[in-house]
N, C-alpha and C positions, 0 to 999 in steps of 0.2 A: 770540611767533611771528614768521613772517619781514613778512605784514602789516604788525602793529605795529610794526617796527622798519624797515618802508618808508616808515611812516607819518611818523614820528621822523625820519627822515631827511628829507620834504620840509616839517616842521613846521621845522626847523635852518635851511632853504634860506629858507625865507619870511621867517624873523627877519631873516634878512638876513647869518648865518654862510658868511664865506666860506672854511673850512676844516673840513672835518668829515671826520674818521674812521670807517668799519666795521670793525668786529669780525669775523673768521668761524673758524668750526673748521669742523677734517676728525678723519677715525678715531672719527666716533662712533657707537656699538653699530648697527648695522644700517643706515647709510649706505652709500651706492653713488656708484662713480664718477658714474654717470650724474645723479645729484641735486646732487655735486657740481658736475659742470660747469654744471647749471644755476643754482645758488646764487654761483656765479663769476661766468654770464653778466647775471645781476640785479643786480649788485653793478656791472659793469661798468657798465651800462646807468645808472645810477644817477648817476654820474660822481665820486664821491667823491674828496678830496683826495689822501686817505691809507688806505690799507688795510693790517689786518693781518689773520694767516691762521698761527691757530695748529693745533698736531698737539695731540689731548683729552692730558692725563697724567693719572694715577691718582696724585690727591694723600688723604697723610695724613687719615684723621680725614674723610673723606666716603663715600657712602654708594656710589658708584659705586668706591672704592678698596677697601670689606669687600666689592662683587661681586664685583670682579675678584681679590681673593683666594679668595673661594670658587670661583672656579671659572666663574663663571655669566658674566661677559664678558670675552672676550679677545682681545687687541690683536694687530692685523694687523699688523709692521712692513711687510711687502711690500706691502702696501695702502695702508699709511700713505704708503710713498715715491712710490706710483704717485697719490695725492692732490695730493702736494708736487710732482711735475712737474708735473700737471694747471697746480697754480695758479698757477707758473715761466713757464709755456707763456701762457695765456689771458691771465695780468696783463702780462705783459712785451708781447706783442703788442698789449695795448692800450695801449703807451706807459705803464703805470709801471715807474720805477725798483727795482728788487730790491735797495734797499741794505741790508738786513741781513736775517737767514737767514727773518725772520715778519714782514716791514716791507717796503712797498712802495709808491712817492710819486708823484705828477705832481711834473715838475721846481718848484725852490722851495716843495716841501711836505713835506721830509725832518723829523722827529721832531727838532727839537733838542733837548727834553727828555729822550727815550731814549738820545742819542750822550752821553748826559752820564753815563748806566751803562755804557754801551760804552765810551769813553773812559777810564773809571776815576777820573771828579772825583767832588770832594766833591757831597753832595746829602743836605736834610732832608726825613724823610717828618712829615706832619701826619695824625695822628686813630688810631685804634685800628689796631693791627697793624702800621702802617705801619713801614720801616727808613727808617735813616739812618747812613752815613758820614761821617766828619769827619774826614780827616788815616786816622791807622791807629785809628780807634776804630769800632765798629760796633754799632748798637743796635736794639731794634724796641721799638715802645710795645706795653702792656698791651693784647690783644685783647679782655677782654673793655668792652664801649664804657660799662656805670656807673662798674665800677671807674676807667678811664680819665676819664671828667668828673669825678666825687669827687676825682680825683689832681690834675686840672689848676686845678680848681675853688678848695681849699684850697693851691695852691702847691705840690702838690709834683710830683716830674718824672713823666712816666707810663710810664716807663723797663721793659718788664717782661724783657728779656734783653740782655745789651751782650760784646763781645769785644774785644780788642786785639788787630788784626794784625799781622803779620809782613809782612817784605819779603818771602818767599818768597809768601804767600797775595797779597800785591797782584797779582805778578807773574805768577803761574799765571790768577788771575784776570780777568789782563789779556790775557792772550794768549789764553783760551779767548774770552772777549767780541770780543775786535778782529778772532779768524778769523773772525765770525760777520757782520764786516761786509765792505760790496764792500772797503774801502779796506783790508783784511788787516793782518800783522802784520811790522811793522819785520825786515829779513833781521836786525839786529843784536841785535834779541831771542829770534831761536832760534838763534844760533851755537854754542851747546852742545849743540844740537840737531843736528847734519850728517849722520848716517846717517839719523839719525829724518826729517827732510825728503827727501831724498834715497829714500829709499824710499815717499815718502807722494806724491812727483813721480812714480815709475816707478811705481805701482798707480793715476794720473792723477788723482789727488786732490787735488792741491798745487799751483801752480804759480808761478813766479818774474817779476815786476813793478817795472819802478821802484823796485829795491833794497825789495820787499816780498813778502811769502809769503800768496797767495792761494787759496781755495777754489775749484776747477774748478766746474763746472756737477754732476759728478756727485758729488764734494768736498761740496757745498751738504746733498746728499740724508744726508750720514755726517758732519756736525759734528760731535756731539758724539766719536764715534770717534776722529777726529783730533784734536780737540784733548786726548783722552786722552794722546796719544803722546807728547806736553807737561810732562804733568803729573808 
């Protein structure tokens, strides 16, 4: 609960951590702006390095993903966007940086570990579940966490699904990642793109930067949309 993880947070502070992260979600079942804004304003108050500030998604294989297939909750986008400015609005005004679309820093405390998926370099994940990239190879270890020690345990790799990419999936996947941050995406990577920009600028979603193509403020609210137009 939010106690406990006020708690956690000046337990961080005493050790003597001088960089600490919040977590927070919006869009979840029976949330109100108005709880939002106050969940925002505690966080503030708090003074954390780093804050991220994700929208709930209905993933696979959990139990909140068979509700909202049945029916029993379901998701606001228009709620969801009116969250995502809340937290645009209150975080930016207290002086953090909004560099990427659920990331937002006191200066000199930008995620260099996250710009490293944003970026599109190589990176190895350690422990059950985890992915990893290497060059065009792409892999996740065995999620379940015996199987996964018995594998590592005896030698062998804990490998439980792997891909080979293509230049094409690098490249889509780099351009949806890099719209996603302040610093956007090289004009030179969507030049086969010219209508498609071009119309993503006149609907005020796009806009042009230092030979880069960036997310407007209302652009931010419809990522993933746009970098559909991409793909």
């Amino acid at each position: 609960n939010s106690q406990q993880a006020e708690q956690s947070f000046h337990i961080l502070r005493a050790a003597g951590f001088s960089n600490v992260n919040v977590d927070l979600m919006f869009g979840l079942p029976g949330q109100t702006i108005e709880q939002w804004k106050s969940t925002l304003a505690k966080t503030i108050a708090l003074q954390p390095d780093h804050i991220s500030a994700y929208c709930l998604t209905y993933e696979e294989d959990t139990e909140f993903f068979l509700r909202h297939a049945r029916g029993e909750l379901l998701q606001d986008t228009e709620a969801d966007a009116g969250f995502f400015e809340t937290a645009m609005s209150m975080l930016e005004d207290a002086d953090y940086e909004h560099y990427e679309i659920s990331n937002y820093a006191r200066p000199g405390f930008v995620s260099v570990h996250n710009r490293a998926y944003w970026l599109g370099k190589d990176y190895l994940g350690v422990g059950p579940s985890a992915f990893s990239t290497v060059g065009m190879s792409r892999w996740q270890n065995i999620c379940d966490y015996r199987t996964y020690a018995d594998r590592v345990l005896s030698g062998q790799p804990p490998r439980g699904f792997s891909e080979n990419l293509t230049g094409e999936m690098k490249r889509t996947e780099r351009i949806a990642l890099s719209l996603r941050t302040r610093d956007g995406v090289a004009t030179s990577e969507l030049r086969q793109f010219g209508q498609e920009t071009e119309e993503l600028i006149s609907l005020g979603l796009l806009r042009k930067s230092s030979g880069n193509f960036l997310l407007t403020r209302k652009g931010k609210s419809l990522a993933d949309s746009v970098a559909e137009a991409f793909l």
